[in-house]
LUMKOLTI-273942 format. One record per atom (N, C-alpha, C, O): residue number from 1; x, y, z. Coordinates in Angstrom, 2 decimals, always signed. Layout:
# LUMKOLTI-273942
k=NUM; u=X; v=Y; w=Z;
...
# end
This chain:
# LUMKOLTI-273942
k=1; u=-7.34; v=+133.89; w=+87.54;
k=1; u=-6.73; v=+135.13; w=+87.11;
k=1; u=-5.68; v=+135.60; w=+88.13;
k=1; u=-4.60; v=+136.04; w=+87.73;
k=2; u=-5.95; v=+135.52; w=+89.26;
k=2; u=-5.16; v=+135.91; w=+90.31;
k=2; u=-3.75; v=+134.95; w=+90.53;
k=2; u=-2.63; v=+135.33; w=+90.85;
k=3; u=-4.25; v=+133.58; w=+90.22;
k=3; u=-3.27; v=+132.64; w=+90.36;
k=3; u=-1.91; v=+133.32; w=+88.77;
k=3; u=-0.70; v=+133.49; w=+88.83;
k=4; u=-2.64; v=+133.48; w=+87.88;
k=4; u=-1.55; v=+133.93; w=+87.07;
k=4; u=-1.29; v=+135.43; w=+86.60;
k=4; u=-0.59; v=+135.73; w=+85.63;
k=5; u=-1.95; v=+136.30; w=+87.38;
k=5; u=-0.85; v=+137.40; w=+88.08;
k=5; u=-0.11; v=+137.11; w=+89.09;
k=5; u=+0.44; v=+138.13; w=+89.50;
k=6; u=+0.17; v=+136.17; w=+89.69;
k=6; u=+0.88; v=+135.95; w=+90.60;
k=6; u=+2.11; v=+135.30; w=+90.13;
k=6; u=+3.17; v=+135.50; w=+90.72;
k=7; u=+2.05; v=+134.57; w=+89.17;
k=7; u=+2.77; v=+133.52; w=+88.42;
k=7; u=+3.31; v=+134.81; w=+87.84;
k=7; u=+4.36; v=+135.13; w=+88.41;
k=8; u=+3.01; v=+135.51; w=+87.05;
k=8; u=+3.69; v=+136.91; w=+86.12;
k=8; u=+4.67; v=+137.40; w=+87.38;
k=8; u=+5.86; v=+137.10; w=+87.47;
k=9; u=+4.09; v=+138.04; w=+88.12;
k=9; u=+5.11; v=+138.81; w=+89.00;
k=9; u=+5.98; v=+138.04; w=+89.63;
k=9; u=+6.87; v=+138.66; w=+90.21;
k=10; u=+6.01; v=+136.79; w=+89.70;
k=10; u=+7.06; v=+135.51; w=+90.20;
k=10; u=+8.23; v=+135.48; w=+89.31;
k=10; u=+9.43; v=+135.68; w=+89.52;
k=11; u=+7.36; v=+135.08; w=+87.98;
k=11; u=+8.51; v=+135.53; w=+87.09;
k=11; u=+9.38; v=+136.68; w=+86.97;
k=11; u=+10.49; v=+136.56; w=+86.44;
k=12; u=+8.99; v=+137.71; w=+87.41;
k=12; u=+9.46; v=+138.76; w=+86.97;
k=12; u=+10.63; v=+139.32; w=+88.02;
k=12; u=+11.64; v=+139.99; w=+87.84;
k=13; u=+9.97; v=+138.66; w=+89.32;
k=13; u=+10.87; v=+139.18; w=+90.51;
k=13; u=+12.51; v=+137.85; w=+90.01;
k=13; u=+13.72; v=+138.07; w=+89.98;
k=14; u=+12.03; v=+137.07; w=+89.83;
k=14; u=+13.21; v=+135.89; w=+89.33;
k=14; u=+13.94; v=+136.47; w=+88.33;
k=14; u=+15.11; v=+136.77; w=+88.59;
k=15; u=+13.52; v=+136.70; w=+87.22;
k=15; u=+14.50; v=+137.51; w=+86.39;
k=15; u=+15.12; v=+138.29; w=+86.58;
k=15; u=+16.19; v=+138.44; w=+86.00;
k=16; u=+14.52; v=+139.34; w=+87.79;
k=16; u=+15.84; v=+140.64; w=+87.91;
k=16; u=+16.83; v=+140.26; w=+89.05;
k=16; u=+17.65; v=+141.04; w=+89.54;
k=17; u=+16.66; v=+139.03; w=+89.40;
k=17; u=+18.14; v=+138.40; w=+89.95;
k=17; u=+19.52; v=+138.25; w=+89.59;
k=17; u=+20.55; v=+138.18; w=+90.26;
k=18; u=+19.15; v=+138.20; w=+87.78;
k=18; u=+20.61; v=+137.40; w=+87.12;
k=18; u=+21.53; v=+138.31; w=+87.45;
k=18; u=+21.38; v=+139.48; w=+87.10;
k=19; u=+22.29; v=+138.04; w=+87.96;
k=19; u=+23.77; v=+138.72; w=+87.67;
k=19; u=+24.39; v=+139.20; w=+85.98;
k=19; u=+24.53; v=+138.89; w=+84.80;
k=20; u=+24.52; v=+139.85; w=+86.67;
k=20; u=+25.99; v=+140.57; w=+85.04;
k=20; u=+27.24; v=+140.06; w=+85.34;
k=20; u=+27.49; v=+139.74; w=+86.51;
k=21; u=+27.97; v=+139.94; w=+84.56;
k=21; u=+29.09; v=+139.76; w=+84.10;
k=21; u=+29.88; v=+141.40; w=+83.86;
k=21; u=+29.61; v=+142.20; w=+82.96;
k=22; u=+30.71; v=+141.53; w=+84.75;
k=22; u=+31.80; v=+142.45; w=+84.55;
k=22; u=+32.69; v=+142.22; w=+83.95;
k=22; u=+33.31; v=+141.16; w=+83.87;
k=23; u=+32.96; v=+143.92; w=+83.08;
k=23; u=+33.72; v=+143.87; w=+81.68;
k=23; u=+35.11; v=+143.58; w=+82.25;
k=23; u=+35.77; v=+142.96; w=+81.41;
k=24; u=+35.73; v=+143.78; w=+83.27;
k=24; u=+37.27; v=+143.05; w=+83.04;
k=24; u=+36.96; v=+142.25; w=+84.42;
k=24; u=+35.96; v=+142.41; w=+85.13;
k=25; u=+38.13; v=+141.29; w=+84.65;
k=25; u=+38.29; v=+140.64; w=+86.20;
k=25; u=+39.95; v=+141.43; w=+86.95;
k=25; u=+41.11; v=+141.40; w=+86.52;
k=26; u=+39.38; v=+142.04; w=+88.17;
k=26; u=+40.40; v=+142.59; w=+88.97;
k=26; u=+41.08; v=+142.00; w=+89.95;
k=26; u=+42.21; v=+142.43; w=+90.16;
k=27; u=+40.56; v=+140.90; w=+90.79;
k=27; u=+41.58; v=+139.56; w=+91.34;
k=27; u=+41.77; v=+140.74; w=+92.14;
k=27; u=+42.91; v=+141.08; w=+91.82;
k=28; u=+41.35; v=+141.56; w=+93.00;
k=28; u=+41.40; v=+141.96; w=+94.07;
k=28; u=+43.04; v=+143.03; w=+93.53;
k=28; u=+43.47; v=+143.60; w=+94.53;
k=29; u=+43.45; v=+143.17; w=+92.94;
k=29; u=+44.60; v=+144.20; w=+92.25;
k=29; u=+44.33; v=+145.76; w=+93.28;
k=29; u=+45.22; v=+146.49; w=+93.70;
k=30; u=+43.25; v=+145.87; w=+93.43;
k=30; u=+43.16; v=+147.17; w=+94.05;
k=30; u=+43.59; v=+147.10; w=+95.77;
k=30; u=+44.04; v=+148.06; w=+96.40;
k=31; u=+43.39; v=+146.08; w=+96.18;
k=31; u=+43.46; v=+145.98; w=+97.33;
k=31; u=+44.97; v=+146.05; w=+97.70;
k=31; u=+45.51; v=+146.73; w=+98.58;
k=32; u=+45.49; v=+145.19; w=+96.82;
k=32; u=+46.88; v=+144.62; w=+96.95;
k=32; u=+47.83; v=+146.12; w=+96.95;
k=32; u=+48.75; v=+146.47; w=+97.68;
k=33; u=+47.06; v=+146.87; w=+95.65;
k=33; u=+48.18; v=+147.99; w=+95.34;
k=33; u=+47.98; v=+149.19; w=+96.49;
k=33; u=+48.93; v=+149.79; w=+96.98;
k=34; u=+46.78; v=+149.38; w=+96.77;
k=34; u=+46.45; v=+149.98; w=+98.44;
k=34; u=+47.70; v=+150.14; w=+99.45;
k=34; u=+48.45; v=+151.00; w=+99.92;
k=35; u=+47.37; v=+148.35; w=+99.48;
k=35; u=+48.41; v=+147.88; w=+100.84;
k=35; u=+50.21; v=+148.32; w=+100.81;
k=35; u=+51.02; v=+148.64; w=+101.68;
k=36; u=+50.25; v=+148.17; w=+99.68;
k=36; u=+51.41; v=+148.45; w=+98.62;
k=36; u=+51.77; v=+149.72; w=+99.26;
k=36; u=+52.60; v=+149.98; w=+100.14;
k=37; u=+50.75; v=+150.63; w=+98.47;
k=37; u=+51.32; v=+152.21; w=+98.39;
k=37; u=+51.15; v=+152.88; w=+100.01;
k=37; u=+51.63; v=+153.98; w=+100.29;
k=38; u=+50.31; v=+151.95; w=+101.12;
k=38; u=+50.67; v=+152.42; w=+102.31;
k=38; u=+51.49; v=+151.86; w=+103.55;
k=38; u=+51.79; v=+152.42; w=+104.61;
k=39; u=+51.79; v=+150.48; w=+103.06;
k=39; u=+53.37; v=+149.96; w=+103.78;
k=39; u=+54.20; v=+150.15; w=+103.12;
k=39; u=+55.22; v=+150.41; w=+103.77;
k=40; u=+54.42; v=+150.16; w=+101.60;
k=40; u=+55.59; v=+149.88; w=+100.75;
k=40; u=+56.87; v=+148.77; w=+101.34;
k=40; u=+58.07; v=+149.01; w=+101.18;
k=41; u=+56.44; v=+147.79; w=+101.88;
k=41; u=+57.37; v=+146.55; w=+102.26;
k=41; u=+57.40; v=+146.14; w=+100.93;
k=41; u=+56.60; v=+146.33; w=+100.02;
k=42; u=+58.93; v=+145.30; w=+101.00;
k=42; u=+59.16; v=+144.21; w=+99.96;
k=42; u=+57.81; v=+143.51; w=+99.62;
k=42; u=+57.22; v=+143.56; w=+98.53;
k=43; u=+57.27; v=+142.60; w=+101.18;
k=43; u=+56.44; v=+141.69; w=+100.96;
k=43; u=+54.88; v=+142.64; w=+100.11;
k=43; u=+54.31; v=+142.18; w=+99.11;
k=44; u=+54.56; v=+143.63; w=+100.63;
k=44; u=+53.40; v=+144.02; w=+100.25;
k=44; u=+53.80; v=+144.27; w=+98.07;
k=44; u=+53.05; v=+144.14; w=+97.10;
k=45; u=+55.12; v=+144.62; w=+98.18;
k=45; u=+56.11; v=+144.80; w=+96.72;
k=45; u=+55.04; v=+143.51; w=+96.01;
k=45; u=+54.14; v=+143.71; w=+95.20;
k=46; u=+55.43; v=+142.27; w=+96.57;
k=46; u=+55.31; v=+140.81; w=+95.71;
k=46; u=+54.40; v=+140.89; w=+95.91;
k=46; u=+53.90; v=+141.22; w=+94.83;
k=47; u=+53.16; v=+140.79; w=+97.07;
k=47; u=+51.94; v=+140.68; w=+96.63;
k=47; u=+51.38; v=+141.41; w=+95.75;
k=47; u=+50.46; v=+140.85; w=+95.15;
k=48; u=+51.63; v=+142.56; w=+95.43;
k=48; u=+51.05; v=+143.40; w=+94.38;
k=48; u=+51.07; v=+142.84; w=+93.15;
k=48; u=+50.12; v=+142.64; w=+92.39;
k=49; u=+52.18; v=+142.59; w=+93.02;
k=49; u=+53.10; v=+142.21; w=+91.86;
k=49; u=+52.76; v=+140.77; w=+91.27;
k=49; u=+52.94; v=+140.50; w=+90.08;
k=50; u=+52.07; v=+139.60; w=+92.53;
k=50; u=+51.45; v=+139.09; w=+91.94;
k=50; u=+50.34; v=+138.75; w=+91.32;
k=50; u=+50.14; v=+138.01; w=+90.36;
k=51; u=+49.37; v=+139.58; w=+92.25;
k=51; u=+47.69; v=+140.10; w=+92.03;
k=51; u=+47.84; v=+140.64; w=+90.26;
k=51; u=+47.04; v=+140.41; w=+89.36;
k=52; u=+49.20; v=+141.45; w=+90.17;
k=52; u=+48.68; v=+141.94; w=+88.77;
k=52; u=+48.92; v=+141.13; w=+87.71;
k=52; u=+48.27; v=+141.11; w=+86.66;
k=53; u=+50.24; v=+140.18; w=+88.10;
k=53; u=+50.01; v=+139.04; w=+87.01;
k=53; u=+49.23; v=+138.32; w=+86.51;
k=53; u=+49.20; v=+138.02; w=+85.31;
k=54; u=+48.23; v=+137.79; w=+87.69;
k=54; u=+46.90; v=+137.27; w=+87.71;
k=54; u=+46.13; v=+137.77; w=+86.73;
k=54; u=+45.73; v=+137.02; w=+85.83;
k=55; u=+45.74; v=+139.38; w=+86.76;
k=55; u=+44.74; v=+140.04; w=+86.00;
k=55; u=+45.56; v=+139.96; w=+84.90;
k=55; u=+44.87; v=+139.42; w=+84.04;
k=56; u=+46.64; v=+140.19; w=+84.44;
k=56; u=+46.84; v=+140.19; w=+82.98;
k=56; u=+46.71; v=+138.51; w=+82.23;
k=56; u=+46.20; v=+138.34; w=+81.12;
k=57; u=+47.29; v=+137.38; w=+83.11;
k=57; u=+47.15; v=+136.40; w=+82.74;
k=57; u=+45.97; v=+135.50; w=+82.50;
k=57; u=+45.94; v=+134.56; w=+81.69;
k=58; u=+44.71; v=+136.00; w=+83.51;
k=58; u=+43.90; v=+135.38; w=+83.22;
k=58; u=+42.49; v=+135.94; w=+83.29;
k=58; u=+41.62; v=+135.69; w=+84.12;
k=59; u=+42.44; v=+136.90; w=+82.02;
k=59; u=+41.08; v=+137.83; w=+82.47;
k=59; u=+39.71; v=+137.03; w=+82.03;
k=59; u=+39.64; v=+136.41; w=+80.96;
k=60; u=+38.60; v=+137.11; w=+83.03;
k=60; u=+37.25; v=+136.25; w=+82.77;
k=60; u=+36.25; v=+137.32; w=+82.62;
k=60; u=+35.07; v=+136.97; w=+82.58;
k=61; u=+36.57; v=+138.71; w=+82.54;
k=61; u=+35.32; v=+139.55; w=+82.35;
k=61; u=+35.03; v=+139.52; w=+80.98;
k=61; u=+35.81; v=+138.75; w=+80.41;
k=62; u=+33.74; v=+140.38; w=+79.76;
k=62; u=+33.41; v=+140.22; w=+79.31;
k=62; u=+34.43; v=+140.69; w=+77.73;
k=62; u=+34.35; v=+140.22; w=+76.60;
k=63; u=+35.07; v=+141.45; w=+78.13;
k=63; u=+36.35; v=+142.18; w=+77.21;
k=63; u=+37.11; v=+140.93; w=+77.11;
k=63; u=+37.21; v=+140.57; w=+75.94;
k=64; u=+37.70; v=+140.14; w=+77.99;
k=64; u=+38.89; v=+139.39; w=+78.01;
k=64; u=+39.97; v=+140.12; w=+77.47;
k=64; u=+40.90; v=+139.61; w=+76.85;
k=65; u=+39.82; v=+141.49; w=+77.77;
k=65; u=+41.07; v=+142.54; w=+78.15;
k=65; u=+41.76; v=+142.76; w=+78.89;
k=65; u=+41.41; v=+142.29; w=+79.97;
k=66; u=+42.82; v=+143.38; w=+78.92;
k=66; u=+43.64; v=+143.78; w=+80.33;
k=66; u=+42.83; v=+144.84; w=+80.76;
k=66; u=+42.26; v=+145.32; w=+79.78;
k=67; u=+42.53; v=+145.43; w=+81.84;
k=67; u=+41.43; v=+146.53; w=+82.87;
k=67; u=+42.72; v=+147.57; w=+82.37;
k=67; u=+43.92; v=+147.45; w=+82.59;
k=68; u=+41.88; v=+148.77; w=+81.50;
k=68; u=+42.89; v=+149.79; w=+81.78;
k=68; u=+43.70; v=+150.57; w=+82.85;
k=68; u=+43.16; v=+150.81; w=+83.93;
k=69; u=+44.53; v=+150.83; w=+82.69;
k=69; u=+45.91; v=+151.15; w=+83.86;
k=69; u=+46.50; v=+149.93; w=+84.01;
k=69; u=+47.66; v=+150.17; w=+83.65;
k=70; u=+46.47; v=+149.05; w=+84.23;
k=70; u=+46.83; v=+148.06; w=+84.88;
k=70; u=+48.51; v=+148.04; w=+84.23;
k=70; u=+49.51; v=+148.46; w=+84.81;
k=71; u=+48.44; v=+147.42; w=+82.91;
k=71; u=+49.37; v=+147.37; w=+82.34;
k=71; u=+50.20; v=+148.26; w=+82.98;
k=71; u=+50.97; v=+147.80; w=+83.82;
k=72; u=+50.21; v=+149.71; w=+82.70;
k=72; u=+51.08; v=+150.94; w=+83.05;
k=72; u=+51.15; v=+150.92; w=+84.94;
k=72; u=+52.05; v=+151.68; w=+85.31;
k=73; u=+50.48; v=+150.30; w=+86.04;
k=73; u=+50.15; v=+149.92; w=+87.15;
k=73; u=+51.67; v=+149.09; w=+87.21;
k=73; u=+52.76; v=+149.47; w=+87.64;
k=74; u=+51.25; v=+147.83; w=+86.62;
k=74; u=+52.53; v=+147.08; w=+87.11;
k=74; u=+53.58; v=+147.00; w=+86.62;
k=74; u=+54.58; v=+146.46; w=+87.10;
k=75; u=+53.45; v=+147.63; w=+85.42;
k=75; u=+54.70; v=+148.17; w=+84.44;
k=75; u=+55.61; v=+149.47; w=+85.36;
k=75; u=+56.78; v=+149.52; w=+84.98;
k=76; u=+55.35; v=+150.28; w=+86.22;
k=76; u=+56.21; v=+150.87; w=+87.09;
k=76; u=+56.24; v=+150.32; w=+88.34;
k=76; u=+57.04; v=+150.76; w=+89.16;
k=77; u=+55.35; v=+149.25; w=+88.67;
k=77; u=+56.23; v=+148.50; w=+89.93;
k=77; u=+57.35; v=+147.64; w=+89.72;
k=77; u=+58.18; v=+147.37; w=+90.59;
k=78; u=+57.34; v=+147.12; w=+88.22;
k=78; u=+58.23; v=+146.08; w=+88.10;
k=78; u=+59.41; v=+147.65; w=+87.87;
k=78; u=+60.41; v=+147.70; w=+88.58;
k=79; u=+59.23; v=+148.44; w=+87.17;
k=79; u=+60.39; v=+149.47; w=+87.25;
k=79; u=+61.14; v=+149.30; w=+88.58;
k=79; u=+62.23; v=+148.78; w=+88.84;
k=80; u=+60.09; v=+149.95; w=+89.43;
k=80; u=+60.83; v=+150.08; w=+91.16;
k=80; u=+61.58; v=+149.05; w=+91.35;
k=80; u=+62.69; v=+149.15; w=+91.87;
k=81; u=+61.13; v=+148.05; w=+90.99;
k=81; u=+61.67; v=+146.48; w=+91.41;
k=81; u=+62.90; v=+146.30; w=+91.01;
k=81; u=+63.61; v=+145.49; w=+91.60;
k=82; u=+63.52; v=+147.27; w=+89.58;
k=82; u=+64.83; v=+146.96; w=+89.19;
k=82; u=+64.64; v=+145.98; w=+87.59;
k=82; u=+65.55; v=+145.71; w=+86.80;
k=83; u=+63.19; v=+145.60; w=+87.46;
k=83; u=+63.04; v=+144.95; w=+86.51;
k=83; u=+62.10; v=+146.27; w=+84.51;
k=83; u=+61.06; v=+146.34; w=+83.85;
k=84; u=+63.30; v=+146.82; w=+84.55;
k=84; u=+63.48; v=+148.06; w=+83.98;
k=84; u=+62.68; v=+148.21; w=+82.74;
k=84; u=+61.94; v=+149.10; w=+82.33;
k=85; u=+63.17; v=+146.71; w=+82.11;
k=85; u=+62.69; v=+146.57; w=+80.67;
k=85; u=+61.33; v=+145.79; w=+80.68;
k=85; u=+60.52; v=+145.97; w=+79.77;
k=86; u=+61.12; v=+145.10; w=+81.53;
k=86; u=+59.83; v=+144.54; w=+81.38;
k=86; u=+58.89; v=+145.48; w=+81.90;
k=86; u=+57.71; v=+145.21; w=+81.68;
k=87; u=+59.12; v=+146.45; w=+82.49;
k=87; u=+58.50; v=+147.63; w=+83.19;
k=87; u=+58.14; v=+148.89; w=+82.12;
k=87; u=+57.13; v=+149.58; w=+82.25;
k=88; u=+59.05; v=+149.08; w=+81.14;
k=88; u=+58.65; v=+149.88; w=+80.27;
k=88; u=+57.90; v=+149.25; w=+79.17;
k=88; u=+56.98; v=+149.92; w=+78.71;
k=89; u=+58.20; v=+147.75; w=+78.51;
k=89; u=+57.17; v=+147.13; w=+77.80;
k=89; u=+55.87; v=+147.44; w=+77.86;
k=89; u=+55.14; v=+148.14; w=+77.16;
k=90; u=+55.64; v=+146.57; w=+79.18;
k=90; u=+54.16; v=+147.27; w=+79.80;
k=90; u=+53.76; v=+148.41; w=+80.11;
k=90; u=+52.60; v=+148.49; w=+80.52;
k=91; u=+54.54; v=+149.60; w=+80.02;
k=91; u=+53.77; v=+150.58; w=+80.16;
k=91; u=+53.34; v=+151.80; w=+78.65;
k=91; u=+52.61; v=+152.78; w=+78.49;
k=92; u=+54.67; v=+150.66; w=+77.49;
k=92; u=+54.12; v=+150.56; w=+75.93;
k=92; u=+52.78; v=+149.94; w=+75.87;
k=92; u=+51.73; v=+150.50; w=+75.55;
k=93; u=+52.97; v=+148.76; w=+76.19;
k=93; u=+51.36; v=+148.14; w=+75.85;
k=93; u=+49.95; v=+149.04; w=+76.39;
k=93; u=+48.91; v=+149.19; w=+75.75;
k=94; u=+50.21; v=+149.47; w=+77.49;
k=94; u=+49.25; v=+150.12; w=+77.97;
k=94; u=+48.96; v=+151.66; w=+77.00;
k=94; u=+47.89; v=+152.27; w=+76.98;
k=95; u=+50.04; v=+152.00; w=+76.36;
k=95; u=+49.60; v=+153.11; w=+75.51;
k=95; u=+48.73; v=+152.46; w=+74.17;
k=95; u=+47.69; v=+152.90; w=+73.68;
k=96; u=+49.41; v=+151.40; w=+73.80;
k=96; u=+48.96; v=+150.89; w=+72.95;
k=96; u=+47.40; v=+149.85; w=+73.14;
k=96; u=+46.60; v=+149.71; w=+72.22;
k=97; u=+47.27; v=+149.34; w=+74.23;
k=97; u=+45.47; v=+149.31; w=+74.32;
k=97; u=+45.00; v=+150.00; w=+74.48;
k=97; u=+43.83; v=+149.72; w=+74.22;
k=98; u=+45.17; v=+151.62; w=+75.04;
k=98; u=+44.37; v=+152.50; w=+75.18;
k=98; u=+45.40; v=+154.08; w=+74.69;
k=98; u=+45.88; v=+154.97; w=+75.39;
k=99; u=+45.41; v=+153.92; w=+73.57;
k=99; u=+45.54; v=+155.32; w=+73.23;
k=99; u=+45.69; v=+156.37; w=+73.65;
k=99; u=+46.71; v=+157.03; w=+73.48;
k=100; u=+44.26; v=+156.88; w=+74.58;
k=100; u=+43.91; v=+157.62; w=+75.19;
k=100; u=+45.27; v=+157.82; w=+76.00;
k=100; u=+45.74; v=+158.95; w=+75.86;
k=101; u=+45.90; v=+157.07; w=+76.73;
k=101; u=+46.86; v=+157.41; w=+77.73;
k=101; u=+48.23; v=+157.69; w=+77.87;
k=101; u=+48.97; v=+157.83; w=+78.85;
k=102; u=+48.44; v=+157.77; w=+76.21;
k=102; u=+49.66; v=+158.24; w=+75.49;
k=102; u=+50.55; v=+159.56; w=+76.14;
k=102; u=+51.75; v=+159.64; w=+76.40;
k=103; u=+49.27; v=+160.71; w=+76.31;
k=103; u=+50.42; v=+161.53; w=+76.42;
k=103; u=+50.91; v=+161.32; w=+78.42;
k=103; u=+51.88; v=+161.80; w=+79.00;
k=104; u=+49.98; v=+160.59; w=+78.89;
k=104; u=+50.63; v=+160.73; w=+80.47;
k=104; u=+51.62; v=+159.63; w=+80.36;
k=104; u=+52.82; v=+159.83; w=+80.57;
k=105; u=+50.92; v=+158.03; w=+79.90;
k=105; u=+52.05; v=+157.32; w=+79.86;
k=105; u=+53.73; v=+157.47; w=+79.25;
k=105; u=+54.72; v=+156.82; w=+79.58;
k=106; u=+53.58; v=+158.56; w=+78.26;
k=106; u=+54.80; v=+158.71; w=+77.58;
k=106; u=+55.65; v=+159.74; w=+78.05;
k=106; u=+56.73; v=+159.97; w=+77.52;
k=107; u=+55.09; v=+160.54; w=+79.30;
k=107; u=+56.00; v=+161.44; w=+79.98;
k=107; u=+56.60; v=+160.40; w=+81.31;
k=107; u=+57.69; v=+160.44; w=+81.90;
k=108; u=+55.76; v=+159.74; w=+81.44;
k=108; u=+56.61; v=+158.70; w=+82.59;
k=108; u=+57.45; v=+157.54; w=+82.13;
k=108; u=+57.99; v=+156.84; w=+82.98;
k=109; u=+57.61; v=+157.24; w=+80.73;
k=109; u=+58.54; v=+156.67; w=+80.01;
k=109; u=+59.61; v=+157.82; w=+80.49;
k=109; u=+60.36; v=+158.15; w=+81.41;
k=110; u=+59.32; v=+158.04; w=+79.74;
k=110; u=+60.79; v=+159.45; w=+79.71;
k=110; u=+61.57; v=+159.47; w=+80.55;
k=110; u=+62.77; v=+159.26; w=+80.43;
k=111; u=+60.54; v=+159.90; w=+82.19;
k=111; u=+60.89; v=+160.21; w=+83.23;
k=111; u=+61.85; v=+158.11; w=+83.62;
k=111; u=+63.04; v=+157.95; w=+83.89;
k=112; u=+61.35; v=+157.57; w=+83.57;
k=112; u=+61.98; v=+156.19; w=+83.27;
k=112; u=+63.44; v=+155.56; w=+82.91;
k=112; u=+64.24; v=+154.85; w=+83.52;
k=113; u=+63.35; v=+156.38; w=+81.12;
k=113; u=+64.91; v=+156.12; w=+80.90;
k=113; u=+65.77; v=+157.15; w=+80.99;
k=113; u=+66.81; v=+157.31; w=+80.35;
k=114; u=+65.28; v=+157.87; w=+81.81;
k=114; u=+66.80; v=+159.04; w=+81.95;
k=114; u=+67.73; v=+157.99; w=+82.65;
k=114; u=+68.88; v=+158.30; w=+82.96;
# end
């Protein structure tokens, strides 16, 4: 009896090991845009810039979504960058996966194409 309460609680401690699976993959994006917004160098510019390509190109979380903001994230760095139109695309798409962010994203359009 003892041998298989022991066997039960073996099992049980083993099961609450598994890992989860997180709903989007961030490729470290937060770190990058950090470094970004407190050197603002060119170089810290491209690393950002490429961390976020990453997350849009190749998401492994459970959505296989883009992580909200993001879109609208690198959609005004590529602005800064001079890359104008691919910068406002993405910060369309980002209204358009999430709704919700219409009315902020669409005052910084604005503010955009003056």
């Amino acid at each position: 009896m003892k041998k298989l309460l022991f066997l039960g609680v073996c099992m049980m401690a083993l099961a609450s090991c598994q890992t989860q699976q997180t709903l989007y993959s961030w490729y470290d994006s937060e770190d990058a845009t950090y470094t970004y917004t407190k050197r603002g160098t060119e170089e810290t510019l491209v690393k950002a810039m490429v961390q976020y390509e990453k997350v849009l190109k190749s998401q492994k979380g459970l959505r296989k979504a883009v992580p909200p903001g993001v879109n609208a994230e690198y959609g005004y760095l590529l602005c800064k960058a001079g890359k104008k139109e691919e910068g406002l695309a993405l910060l369309r798409a980002e209204m358009k996966a999430y709704p919700e962010s219409e009315a902020f994203i669409s005052r910084i359009i604005k503010q955009l194409e003056k």
